[in-house]
VODREN-289646 format. One line per 2 residues: number of its first residue (from 0); their letters; for each residue x, y, z of N, C-alpha, C, O. Coordinates in nm, 3 decimals. Each point is the difference from the previous one (the first is absolute). Layout:
residues N
NUM) a) X Y Z X Y Z X Y Z X Y Z; ...
END
This chain:
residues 120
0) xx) 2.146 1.019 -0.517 -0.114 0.054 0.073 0.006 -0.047 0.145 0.015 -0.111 0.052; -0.031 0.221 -0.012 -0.012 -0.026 0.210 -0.131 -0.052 -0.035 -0.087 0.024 -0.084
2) xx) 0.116 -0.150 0.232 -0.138 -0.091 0.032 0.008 0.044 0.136 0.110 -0.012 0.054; -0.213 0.065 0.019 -0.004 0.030 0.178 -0.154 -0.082 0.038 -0.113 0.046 0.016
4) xx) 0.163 -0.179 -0.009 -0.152 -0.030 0.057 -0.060 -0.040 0.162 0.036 -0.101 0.060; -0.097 0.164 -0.025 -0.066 0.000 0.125 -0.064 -0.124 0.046 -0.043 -0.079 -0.084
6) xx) 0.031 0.046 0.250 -0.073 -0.051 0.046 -0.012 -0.015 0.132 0.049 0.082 0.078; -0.110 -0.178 -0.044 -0.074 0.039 0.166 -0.092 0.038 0.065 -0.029 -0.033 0.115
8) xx) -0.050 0.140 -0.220 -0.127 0.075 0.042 -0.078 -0.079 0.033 0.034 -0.118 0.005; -0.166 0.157 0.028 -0.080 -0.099 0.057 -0.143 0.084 0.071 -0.039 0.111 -0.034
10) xx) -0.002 -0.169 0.102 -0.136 0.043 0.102 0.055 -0.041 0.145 0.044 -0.111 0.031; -0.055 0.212 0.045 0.075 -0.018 0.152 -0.091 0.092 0.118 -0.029 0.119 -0.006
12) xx) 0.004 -0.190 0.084 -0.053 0.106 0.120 0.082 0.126 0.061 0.120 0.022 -0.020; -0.180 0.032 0.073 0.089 0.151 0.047 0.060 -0.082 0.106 -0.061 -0.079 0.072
14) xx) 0.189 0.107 -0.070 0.068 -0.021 0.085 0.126 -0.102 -0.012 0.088 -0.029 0.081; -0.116 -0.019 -0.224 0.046 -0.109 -0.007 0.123 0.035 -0.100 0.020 0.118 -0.029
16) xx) 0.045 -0.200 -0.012 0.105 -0.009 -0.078 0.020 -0.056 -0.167 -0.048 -0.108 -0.033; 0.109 0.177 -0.047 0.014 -0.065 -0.139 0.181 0.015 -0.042 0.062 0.047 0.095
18) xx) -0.010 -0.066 -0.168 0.148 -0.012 -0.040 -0.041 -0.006 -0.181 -0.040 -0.093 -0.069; 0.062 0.190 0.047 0.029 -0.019 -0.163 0.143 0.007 -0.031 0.089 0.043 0.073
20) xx) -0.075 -0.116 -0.247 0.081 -0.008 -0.024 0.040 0.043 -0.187 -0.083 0.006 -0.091; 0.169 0.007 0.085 -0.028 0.135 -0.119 0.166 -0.076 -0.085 0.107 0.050 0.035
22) xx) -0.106 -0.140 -0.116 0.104 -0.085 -0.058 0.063 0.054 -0.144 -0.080 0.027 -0.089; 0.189 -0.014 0.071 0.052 0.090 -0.082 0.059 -0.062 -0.120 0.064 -0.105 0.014
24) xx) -0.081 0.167 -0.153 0.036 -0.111 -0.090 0.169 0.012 -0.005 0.071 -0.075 -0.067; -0.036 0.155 0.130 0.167 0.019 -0.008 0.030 0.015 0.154 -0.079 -0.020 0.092
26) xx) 0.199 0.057 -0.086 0.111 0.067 0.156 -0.106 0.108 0.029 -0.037 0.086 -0.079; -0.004 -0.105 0.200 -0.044 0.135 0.079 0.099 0.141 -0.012 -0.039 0.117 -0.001
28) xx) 0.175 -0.167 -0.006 0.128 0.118 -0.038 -0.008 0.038 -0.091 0.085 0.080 -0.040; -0.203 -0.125 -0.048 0.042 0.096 -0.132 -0.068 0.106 0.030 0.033 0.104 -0.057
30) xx) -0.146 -0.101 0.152 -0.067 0.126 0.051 0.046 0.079 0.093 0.033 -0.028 0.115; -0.032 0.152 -0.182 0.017 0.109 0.155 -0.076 -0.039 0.130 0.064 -0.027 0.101
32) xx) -0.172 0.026 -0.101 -0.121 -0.077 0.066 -0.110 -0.079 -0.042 -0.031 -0.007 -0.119; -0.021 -0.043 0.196 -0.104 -0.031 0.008 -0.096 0.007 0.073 0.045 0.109 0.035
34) xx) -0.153 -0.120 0.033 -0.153 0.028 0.032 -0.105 -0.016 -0.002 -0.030 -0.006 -0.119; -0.096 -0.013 0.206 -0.126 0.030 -0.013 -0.073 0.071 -0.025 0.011 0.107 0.061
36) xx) -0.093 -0.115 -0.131 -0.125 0.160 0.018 -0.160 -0.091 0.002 -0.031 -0.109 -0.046; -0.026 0.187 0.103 -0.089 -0.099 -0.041 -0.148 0.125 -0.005 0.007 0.098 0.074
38) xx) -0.131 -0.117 -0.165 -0.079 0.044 -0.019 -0.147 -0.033 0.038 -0.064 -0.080 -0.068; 0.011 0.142 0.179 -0.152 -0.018 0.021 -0.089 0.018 -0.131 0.059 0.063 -0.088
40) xx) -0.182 -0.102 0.056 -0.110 0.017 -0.077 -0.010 0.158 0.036 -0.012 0.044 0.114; 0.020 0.046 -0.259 -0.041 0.113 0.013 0.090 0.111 0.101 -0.047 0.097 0.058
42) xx) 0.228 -0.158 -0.059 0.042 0.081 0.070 0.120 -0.015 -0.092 0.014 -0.083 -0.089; 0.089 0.197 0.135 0.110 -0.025 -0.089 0.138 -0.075 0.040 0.033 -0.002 0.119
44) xx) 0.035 -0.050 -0.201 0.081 -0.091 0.075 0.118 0.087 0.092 0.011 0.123 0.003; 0.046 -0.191 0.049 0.058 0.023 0.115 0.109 -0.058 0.030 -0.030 -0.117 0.026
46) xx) 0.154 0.133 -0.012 0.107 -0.053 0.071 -0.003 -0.055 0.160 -0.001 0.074 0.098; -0.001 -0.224 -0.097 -0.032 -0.062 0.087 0.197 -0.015 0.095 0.020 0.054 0.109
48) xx) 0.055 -0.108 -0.160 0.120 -0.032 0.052 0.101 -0.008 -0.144 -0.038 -0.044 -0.109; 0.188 0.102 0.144 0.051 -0.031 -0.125 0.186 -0.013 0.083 0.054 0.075 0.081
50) xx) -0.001 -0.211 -0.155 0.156 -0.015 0.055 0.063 0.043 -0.160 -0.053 0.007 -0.111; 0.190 0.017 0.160 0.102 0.044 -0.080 0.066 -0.093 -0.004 0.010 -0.093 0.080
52) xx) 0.067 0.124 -0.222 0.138 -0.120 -0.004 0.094 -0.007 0.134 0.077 -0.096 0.005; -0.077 0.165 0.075 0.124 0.004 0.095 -0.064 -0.071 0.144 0.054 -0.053 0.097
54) xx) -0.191 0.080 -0.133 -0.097 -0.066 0.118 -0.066 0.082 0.123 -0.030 -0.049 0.109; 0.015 0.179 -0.146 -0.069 0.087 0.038 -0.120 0.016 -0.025 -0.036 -0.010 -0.117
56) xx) -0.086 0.047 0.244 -0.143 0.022 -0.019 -0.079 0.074 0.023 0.012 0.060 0.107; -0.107 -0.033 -0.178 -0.097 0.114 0.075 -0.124 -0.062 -0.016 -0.038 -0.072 -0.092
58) xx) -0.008 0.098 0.168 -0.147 -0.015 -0.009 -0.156 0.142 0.021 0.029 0.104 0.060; -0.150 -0.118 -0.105 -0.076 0.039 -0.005 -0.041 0.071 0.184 0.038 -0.048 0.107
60) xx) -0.101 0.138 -0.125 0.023 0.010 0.156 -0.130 -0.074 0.036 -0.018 0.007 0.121; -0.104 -0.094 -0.204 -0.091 -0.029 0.095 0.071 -0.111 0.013 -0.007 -0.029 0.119
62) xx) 0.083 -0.066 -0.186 0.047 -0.110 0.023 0.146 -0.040 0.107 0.057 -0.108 0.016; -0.034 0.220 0.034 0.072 -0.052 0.025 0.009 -0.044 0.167 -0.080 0.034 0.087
64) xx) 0.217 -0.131 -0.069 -0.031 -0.029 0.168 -0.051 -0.141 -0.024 0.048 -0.094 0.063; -0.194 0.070 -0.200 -0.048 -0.159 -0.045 0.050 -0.063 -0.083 0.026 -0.120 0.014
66) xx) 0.007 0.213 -0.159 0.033 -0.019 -0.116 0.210 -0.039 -0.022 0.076 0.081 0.053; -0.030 -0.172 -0.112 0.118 -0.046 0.025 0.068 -0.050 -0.164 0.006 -0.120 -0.030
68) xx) 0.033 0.206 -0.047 0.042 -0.041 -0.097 0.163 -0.077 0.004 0.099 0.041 0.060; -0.111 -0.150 -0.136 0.149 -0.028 0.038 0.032 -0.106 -0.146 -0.101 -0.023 -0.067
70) xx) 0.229 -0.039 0.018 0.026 -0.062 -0.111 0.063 -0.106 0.053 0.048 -0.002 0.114; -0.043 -0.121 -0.222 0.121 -0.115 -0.041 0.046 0.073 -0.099 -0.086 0.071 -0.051
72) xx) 0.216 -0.062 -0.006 0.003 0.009 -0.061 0.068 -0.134 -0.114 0.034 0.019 -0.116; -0.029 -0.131 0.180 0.030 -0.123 -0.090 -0.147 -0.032 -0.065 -0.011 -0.093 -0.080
74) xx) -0.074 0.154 0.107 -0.131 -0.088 -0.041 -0.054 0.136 -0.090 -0.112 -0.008 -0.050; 0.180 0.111 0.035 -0.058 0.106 -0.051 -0.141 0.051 0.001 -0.085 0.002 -0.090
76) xx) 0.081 0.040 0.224 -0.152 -0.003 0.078 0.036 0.132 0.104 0.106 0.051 0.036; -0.239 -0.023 -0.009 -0.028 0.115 0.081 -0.091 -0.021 0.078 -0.101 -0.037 -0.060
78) xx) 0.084 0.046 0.193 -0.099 -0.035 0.112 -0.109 0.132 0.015 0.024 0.109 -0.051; -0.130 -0.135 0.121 -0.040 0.079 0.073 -0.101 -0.033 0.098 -0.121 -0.007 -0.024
80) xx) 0.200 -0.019 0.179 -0.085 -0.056 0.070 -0.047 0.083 0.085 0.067 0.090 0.051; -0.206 -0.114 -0.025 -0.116 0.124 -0.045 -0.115 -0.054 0.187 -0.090 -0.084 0.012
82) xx) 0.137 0.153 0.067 -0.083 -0.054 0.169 -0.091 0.134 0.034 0.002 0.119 -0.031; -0.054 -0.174 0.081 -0.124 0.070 0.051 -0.053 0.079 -0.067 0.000 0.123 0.013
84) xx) -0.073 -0.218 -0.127 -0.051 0.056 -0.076 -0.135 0.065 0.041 -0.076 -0.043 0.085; 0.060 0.153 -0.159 -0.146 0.111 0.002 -0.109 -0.046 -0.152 0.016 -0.043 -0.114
86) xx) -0.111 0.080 0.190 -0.039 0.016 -0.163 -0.024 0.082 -0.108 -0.058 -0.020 -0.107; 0.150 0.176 0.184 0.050 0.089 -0.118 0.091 -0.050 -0.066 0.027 0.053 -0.108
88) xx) 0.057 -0.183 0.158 0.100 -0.060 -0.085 -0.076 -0.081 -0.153 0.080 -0.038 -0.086; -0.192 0.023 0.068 -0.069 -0.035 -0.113 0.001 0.057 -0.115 -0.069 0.100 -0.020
90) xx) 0.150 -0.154 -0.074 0.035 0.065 -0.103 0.086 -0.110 -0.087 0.049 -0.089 0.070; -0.024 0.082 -0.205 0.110 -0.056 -0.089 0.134 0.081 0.005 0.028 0.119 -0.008
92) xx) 0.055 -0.254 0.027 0.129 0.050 0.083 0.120 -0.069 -0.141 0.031 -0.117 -0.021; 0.010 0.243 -0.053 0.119 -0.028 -0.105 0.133 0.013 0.027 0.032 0.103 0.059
94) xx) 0.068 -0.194 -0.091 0.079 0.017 -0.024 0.081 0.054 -0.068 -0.003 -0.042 -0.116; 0.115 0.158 0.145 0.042 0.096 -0.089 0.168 -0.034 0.022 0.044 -0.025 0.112
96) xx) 0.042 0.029 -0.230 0.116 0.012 -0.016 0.074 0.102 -0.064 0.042 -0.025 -0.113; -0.021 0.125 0.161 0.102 0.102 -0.105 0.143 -0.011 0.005 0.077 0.011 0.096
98) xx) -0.055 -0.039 -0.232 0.137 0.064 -0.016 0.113 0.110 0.033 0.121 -0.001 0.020; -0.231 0.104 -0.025 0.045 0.117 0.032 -0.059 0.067 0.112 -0.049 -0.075 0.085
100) xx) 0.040 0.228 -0.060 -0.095 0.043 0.073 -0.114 -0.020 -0.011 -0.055 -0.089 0.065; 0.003 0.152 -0.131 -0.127 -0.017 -0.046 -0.117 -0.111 -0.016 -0.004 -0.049 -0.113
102) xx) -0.095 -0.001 0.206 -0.044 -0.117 -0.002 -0.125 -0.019 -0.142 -0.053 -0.093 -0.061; 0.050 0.204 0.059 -0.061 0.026 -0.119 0.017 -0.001 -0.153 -0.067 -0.006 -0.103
104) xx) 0.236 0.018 0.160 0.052 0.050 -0.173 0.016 -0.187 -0.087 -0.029 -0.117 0.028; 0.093 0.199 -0.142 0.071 -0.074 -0.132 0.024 -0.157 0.079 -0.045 -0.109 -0.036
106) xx) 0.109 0.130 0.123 0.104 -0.123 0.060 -0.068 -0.057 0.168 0.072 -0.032 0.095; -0.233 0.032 -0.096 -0.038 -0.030 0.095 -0.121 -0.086 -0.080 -0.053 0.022 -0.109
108) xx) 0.025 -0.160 0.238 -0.078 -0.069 -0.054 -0.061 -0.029 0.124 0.035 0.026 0.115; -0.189 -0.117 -0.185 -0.076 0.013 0.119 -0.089 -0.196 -0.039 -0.008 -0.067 -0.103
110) xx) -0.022 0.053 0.192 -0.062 -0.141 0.061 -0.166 0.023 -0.065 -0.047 0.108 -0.036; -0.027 -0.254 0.032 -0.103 0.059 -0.063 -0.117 0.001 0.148 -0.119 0.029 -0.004
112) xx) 0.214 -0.079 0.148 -0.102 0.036 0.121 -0.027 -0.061 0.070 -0.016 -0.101 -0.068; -0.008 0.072 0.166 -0.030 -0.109 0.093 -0.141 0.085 0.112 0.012 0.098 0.074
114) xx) -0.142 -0.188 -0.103 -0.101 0.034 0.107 0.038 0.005 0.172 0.056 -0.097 0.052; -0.076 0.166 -0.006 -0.018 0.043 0.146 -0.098 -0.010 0.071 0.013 0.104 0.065
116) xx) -0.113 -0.155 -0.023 -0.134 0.079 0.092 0.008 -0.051 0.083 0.026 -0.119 0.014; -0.057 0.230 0.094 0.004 -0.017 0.122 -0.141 0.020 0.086 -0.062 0.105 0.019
118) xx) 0.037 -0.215 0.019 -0.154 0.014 0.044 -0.018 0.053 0.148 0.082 -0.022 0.089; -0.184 0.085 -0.073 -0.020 0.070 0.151 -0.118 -0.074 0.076 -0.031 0.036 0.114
END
């Protein structure tokens, strides 16, 4: 069983900065990728930033320019350091690993979340 557990979240003023960290119970290589999404109260989740095995990224278009996903991969960990923050950025922020395409499918696993809020 994949373990993806999160942390970092927190309570932060707008403007300010958080770094989560998203620790993997195996090789980050065993995943095609990996990623953020993260979900507001009453909204649907969302793809926040996601790297590939080869180390390629995309990101969300409100995030990006602040948002900075990046890995160790000796520590089997996944970053996401997270500046100038808003407080549309308020939301639970999971960690997702797929195997395959699909972040959704058979061979994708997910974190149980890390709090965000961003106060105005």
């Amino acid at each position: 069983q994949v373990q993806l557990v999160e942390s970092g979240g927190g309570l932060v003023q707008a403007g300010g900065s958080l770094r989560l960290s998203c620790a993997a119970s195996e090789s980050i290589f065993s995943f095609n990728k990996m990623g953020w999404y993260r979900q507001a109260l009453g909204k649907q989740r969302e793809l926040v930033a996601r790297i590939t095995t080869g180390g390629s990224t995309n990101y969300a278009d409100p995030v990006k320019g602040r948002f900075t996903i990046s890995r160790d991969n000796a520590k089997n960990t996944v970053y996401l350091q997270m500046n100038s923050l808003k407080p549309e950025d308020t939301a639970v922020y999971y960690c997702n690993a797929a195997r395959f395409l699909n972040d959704y499918g058979p061979g994708a696993y997910w974190g149980k979340g890390t709090l965000v809020t961003v106060s105005s």
